[in-house]
N, C-alpha and C positions, 0 to 999 in steps of 0.2 A: 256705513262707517268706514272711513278711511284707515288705512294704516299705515302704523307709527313710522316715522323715518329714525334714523340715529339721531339727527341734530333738534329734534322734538323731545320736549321733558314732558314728563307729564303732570298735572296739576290738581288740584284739590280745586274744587267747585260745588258749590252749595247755596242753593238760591234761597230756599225755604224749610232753614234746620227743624223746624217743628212741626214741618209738615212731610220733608224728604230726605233719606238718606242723601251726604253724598257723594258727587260721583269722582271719581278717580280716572281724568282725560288720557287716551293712549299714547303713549311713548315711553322713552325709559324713566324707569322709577328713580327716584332719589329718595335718602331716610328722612329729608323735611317734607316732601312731599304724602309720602307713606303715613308719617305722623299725623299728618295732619286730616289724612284721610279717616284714619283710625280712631282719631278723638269727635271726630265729626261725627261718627257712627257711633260712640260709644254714647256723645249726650243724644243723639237721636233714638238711640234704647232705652234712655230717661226717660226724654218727652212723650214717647210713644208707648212706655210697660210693654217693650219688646220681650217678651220670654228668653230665657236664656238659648233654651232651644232651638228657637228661631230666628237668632240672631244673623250666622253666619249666612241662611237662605236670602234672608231679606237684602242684602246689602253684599252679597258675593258680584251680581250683576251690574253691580254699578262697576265694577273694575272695568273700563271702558278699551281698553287693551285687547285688538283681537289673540296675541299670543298668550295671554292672562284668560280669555275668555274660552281658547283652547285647552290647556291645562285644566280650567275646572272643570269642564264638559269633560275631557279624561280620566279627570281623580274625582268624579263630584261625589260617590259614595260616602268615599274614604273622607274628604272635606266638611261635608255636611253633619258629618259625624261628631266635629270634633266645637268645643268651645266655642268664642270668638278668641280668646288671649290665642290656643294654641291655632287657629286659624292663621292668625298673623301672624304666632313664628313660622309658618309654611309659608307665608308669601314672604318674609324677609329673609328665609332662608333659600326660597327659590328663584326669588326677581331682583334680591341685591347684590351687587357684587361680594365676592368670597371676604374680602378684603373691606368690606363698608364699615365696621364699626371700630377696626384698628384705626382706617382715618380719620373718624369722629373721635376719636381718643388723644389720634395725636394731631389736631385741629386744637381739642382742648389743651394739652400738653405745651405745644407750640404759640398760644396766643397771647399778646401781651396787652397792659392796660394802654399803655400808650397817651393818649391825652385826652382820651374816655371817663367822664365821670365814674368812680368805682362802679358806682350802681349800676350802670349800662353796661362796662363790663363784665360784671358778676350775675346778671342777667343773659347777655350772651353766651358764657359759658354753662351754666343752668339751661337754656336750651338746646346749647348740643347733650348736654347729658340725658337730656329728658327723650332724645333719640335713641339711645341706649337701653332705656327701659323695652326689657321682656327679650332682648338680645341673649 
């Protein structure tokens, strides 16, 4: 496994939702990225009658991030402990920037329709808000 450079995002990847968690490629996070990882694992505890309890075990490893793969091998008690909801307020309070959801705010704030169909509009701003859940 290689590791992340700066100019590397990282990505949400899921080949076979019903049959795999999925993974979460190494580099820096972003909260579209994160999101997307997040709801990927949450219909993958659907498909699968993943227990509550062993949610966060199953699908921690796929954070393919060796500094995210550090951190949990550090904390992994304390981690394994907890939810998935408050699992991920841990990684979005510890892999996002300080300042990530003030700019998802004023990303919405700031955005205008422009020559966008309403709906397309009102669509993209409902998805930045839907990054904001559990912030």
């Amino acid at each position: 496994m290689s590791s992340a450079t700066p100019s590397q995002t990282g990505r949400c990847e899921q080949s076979a939702p019903s049959k795999a968690p999925p993974v979460l490629t190494a580099g820096e996070i972003t909260p579209e990225a994160l999101r997307a990882w997040e709801m990927g694992c949450v219909n993958f505890f659907r498909q699968k009658g993943i227990a509550a309890d062993d949610q966060v075990v199953k699908v921690a490893g796929n954070l393919l991030d060796p500094r995210i793969q550090d951190w949990y091998s550090n904390n992994g008690d304390h981690l394994m402990s907890l939810s998935f909801a408050e699992f991920m307020t841990e990684v979005r309070k510890y892999w996002l920037p300080s300042d990530w959801a003030a700019t998802v705010r004023q990303k919405m704030l700031s955005s205008t329709q422009g020559t966008k169909a309403f709906h397309l509009w009102a669509v993209e701003i409902e998805s930045l808000n839907v990054l904001l859940q559990g912030s």
